[in-house]
N, C-alpha and C positions, 0 to 999 in steps of 0.2 A: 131425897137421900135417905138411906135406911140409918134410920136410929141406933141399931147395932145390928150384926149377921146372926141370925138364929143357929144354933148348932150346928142344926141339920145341912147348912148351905154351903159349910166346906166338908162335909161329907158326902154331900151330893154332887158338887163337882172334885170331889177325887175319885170318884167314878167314873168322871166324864172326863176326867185331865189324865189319869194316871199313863205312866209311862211315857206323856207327850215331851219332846224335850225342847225346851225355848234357850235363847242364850239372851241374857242381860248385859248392855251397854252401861257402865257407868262409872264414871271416873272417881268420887264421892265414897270411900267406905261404910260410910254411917247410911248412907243412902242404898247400896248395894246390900248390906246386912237387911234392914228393912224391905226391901223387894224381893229380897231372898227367900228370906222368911217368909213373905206373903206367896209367895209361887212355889214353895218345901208345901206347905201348910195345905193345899188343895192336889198334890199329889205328883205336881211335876216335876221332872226335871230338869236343873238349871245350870248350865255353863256360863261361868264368868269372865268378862272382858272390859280393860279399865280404860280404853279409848276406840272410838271409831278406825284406827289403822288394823288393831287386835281383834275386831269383829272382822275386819275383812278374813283376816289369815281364819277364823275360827269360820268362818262361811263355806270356806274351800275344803277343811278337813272333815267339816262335819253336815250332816243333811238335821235342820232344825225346822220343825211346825213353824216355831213362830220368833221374830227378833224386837225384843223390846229396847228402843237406843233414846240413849240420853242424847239430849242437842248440842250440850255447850260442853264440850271435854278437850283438854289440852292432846297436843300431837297432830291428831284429826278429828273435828268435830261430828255429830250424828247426819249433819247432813251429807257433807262431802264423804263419809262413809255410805250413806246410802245411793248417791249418784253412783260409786264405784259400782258397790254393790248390784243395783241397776245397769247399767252400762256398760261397763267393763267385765263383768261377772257374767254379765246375763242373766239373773236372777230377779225375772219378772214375778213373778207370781208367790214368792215368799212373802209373807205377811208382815212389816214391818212399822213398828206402833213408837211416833215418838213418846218421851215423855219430857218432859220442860216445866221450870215453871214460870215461863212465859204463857198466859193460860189466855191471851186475846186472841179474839175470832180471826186478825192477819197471821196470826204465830201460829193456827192451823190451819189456813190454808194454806201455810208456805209449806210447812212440813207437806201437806198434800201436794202441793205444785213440786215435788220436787222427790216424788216416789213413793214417800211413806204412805199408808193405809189409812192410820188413824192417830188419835191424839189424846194423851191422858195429862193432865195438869197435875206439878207438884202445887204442893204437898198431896201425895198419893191416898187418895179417899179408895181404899179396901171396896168397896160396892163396885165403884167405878170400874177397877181396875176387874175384880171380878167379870161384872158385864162386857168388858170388852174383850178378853180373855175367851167370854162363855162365845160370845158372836162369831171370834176370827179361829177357834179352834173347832168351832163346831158345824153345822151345815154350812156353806158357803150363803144360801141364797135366804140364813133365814134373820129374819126382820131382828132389830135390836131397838128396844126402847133407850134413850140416850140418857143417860144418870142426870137427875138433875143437881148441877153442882155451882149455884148460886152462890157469893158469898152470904153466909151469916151473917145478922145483927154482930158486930163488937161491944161486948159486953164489959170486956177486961183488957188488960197487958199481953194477961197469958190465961189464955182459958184451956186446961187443963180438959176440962168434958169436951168440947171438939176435936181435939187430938185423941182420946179414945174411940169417939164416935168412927172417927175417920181411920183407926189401928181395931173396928171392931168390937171393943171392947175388952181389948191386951193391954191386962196393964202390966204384965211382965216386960211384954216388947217396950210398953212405952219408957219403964223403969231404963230398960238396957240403952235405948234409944239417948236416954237421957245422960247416965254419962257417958254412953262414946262422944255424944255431944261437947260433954264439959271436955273431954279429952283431946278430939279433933278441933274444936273451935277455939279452944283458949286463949290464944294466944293471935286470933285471927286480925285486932287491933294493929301489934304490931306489924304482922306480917302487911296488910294493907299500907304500913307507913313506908314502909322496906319496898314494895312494888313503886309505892307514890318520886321516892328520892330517886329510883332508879328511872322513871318516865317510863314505866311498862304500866301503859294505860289499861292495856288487853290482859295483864294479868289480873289486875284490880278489880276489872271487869268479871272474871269467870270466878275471883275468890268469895265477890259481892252475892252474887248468881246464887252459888254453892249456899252461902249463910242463910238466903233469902227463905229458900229452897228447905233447910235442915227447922228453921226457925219455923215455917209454917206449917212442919211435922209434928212438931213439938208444943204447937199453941202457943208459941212467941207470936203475939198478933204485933206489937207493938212494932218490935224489932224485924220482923220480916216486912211488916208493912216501911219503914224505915231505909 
């Protein structure tokens, strides 16, 4: 994992990105801001969509290099978007990259058994996401060293340095990150209790998901491992 991105490294791929235009998957605000920003920042262009139904219509209107889809989003999930996508659409050959943070070895091969290309793990480690970006936008046939994305030692709660590490070395973003954080999750307790009285198990599910997800942006180790 790269300790941080040398300057030169989103300058050299907004040379190699510019004017590319990908559409982002993702239900998550504070999630979508942060990807945003990471694919504004190396020179692309990005069109937004807050569920897998909303990537299909955006598939149809627009011809995109590349589709980054979150997995678990209310409406239509990333995958049953990409079967369409695949199947229905006929759109074999678009490059289609989950991202989840379900980050075990069956949770990318499903994503691959099931059309997508490739697989990035949240909390979105910047290198990563780079590298895979540099692989699926660039030659088709050339080789890609695979990010090594081990977890860390736990050292803390909340280690504040891996969360840089993995935003680069932004501590603007990570600042802004942190209260949409307080803003979007505050209240995420109750809400979880409000799904639980209701017996919407599957809500619980995808709000858990989401927290697990923003928490291990953030270097909440505690709380996302939780």
């Amino acid at each position: 994992r790269w300790a941080a991105l040398p300057v030169s490294v989103p300058t050299i791929l907004s040379r190699e990105f510019s004017g590319r235009r990908v559409l982002l998957v993702e239900d998550n605000e504070v999630n979508r801001e942060l990807a945003h920003e990471m694919l504004t920042s190396v020179g692309l262009v990005v069109d937004l969509a807050e569920n897998g139904l909303k990537a299909c219509e955006c598939v149809q209107r627009t011809a995109y290099d590349l589709v980054l889809m979150d997995c678990h989003m209310p409406v239509m999930d990333g995958y049953a978007a990409t079967r369409r996508i695949r199947e229905d659409l006929g759109m074999r050959q678009l490059p289609i990259i989950a991202m989840t943070a379900n980050a075990l070895a069956s949770d990318r091969e499903h994503c691959l058994a099931i059309g997508m290309n490739d697989h990035i793990p949240k909390p979105i480690d910047v290198a990563a996401l780079y590298a895979t970006l540099a692989h699926w936008l660039g030659q088709p046939d050339s080789p890609r060293t695979a990010p090594v994305l081990a977890e860390p030692a736990v050292k803390a709660d909340i280690d504040i340095d891996a969360a840089l590490t993995r935003l680069g070395g932004n501590r603007q973003m990570f600042n802004r990150l942190l209260t949409r954080f307080r803003e979007n999750q505050g209240d995420v307790i109750s809400q979880l209790e409000a799904d639980r009285q209701r017996g919407d198990s599957s809500a619980m599910i995808l709000r858990a998901h989401t927290l697990r997800g923003l928490a291990g942006n953030l270097g909440a180790v505690k709380l996302s491992r939780l």
